[in-house]
N, C-alpha and C positions, 0 to 999 in steps of 0.2 A: 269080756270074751272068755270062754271057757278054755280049759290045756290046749296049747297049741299046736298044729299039725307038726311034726317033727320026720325026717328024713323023707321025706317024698320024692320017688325018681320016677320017672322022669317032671319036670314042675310044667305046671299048665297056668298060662294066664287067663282071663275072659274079660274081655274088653267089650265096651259096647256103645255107640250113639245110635242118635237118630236118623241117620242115613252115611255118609263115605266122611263125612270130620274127622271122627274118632280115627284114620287112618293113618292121619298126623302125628297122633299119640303113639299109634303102634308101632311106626318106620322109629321113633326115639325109642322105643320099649327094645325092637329089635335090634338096636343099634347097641346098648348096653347089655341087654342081656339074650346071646345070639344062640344061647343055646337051650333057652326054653320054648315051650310049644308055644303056641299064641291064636287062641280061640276072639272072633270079631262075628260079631253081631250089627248089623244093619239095621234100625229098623224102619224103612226107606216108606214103607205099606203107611206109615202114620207121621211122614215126614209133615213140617217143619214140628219139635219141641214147644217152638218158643211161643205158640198160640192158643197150646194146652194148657188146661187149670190144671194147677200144684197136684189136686187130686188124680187125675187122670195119669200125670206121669208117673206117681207114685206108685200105682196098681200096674203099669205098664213094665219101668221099670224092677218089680219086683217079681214079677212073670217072667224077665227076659233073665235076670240075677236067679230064681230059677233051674232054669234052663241051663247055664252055663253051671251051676252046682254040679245037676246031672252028669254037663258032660268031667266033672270030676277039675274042674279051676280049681287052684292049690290060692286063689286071689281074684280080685276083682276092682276092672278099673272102670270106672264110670266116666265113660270121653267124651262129657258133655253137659258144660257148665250149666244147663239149663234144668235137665236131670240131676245135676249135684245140688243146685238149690234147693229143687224141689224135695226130693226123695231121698239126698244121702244117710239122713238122720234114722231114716225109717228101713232103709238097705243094712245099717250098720246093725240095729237092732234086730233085723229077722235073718241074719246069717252071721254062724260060725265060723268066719272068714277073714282075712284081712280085706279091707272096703276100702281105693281111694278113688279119691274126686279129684275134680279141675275145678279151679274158680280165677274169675279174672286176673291178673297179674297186676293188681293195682298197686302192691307193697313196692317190686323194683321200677314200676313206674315211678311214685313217688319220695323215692329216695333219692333217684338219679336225673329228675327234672331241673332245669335249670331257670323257665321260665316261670315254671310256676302252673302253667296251664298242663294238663293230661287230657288226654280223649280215651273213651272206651265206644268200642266196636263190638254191640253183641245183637242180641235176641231181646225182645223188648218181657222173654219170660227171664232170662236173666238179669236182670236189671232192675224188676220187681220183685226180687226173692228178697227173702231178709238177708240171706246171707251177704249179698253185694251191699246191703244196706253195714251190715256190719264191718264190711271191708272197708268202707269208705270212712266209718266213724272211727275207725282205728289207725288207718294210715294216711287218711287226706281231710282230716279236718282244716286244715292250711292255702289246700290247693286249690285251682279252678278246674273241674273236672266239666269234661260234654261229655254227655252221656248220651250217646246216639243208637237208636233202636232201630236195626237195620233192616227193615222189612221185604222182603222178595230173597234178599243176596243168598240164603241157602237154597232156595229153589234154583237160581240161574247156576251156582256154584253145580250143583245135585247133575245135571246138565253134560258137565266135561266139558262145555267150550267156555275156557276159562280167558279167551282176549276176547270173544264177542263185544262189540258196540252197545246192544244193551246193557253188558255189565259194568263198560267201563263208565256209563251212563249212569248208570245208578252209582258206582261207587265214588262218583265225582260227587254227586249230590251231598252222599252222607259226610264226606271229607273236607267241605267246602268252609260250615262253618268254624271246624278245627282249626283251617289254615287261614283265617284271617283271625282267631282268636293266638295265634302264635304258640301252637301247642307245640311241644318238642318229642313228645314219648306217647306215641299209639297203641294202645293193649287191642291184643287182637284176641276178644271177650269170647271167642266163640272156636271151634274144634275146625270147622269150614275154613274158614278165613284166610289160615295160612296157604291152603289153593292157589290164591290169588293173593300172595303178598306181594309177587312182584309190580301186580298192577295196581296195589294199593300204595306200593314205595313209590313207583312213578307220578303218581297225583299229587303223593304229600312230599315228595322230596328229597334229597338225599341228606340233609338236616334234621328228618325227624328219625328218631330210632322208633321202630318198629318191635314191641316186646310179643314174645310167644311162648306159652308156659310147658310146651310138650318135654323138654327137656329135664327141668324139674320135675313133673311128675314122673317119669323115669324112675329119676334118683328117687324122689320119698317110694316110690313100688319097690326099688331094692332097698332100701333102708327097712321097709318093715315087714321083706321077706328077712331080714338079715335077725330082724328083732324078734320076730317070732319063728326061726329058726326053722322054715319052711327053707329044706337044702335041695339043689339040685344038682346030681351027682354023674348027668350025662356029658359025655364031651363032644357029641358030636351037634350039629347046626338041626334047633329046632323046628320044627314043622310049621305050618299057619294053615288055618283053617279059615275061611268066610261063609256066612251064612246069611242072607238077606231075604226081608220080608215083601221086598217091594219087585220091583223091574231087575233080574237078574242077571241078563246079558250086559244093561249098560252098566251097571255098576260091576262087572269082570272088567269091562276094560277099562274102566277108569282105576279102578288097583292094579291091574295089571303098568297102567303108563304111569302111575303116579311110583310105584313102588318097584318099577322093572321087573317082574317076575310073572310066573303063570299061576293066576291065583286059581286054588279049589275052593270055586263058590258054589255053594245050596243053597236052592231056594229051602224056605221054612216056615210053618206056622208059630204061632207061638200066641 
């Protein structure tokens, strides 16, 4: 990375998934740092990630990174494990920026299992990236991991009607063989997910912890705004912007109830 941006006021983040996940990320981001801006990108028009080749997200991803450049992001978080597989290597190399990712939470999984067995909940493009491959080789060579590739759950999650029958339908399905394999620690592999944690806790129980990495990414966004000295020097409660490519109405109201406020969302090409 070339000299680092130095004293920037007001600080602007640019977040981004593939349709309302990456949300997750931002209620943590806003939560620790409440008085930067926070630019969200949707991009709902090309929803689900997880069925796109490596290459297509890459070129996607780097259009929408982009884009949030323009609108002058002091950083850049990628809220969606499936796009950090694929493209963060190549995110990182085409912007003078700090770049971070999400990737499964398989490390505090497998420190804190007790049984031995882990499940991961993603996107069947996460799960095929190498990068989950190297997560696994570094932290659960030991374990029994299910690696469940969740097909449908971001379209019904994408939806808003997060107790619907057909979802709880599906997410019995995916959970089913975790809990007779006695898994204790569920990674919740994907930016969606947390939507519907509570009705993923209710299937598997009140014995299995439920891991969700939004909080961590947080903390590494301020650590290496911290280290690359990217300051923000406003004190007052920063702005949020949304921007989405797909169905614009349902996606305000589902920020709007997920996150209590009156989002400004654009539609946008991109």
């Amino acid at each position: 990375m070339n000299k680092p941006l130095q004293n920037v006021t007001p600080r602007t983040i640019g977040i981004f998934d593939s349709g309302i996940g990456g949300i997750s990320i931002l209620r943590a981001i806003r939560n620790l740092l409440p008085n930067d801006d926070l630019i969200y990108v949707a991009d709902s028009l090309y929803l689900p990630y997880g069925t796109k080749t490596p290459s297509w997200i890459k070129q996607r991803s780097i259009a929408i990174c982009k884009f949030l450049e323009r609108e002058n992001s002091n950083a850049i978080v990628v809220a969606c494990n499936t796009a950090t597989g694929a493209a963060i290597s190549s995110l990182r190399e085409s912007f003078n920026l700090p770049i971070i990712g999400i990737e499964p939470a398989l490390k505090p999984a497998a420190e804190s299992t007790k049984t031995g067995a882990v499940g991961i909940l993603a996107t069947a493009g996460t799960l095929a990236s190498e990068k989950y491959d190297q997560l696994k080789t570094k932290f659960a060579r030991d374990l029994v991991i299910f690696n469940q590739p969740c097909h449908g759950l971001v379209e019904l999650i994408e939806t808003g009607n997060w107790n619907g029958a057909e979802l709880k339908t599906l997410a019995s399905q995916f959970l089913e063989p975790m809990m007779q394999a006695s898994v204790d620690k569920i990674v919740l592999g994907c930016t969606h997910y947390p939507f519907i944690r509570d009705t993923i806790q209710e299937i598997a129980g009140n014995g299995v912890e439920l891991i969700d990495p939004s909080i961590p990414v947080a903390s590494e966004l301020k650590r290496r705004l911290e280290i690359e000295n990217i300051i923000d020097n406003k004190l007052s409660p920063g702005e949020m912007r949304f921007y989405v490519t797909g169905e614009r109405d349902r996606f305000k109201v589902i920020v709007d109830k997920f996150l209590d406020v009156d989002a400004k969302v654009n539609s946008i090409e991109i």
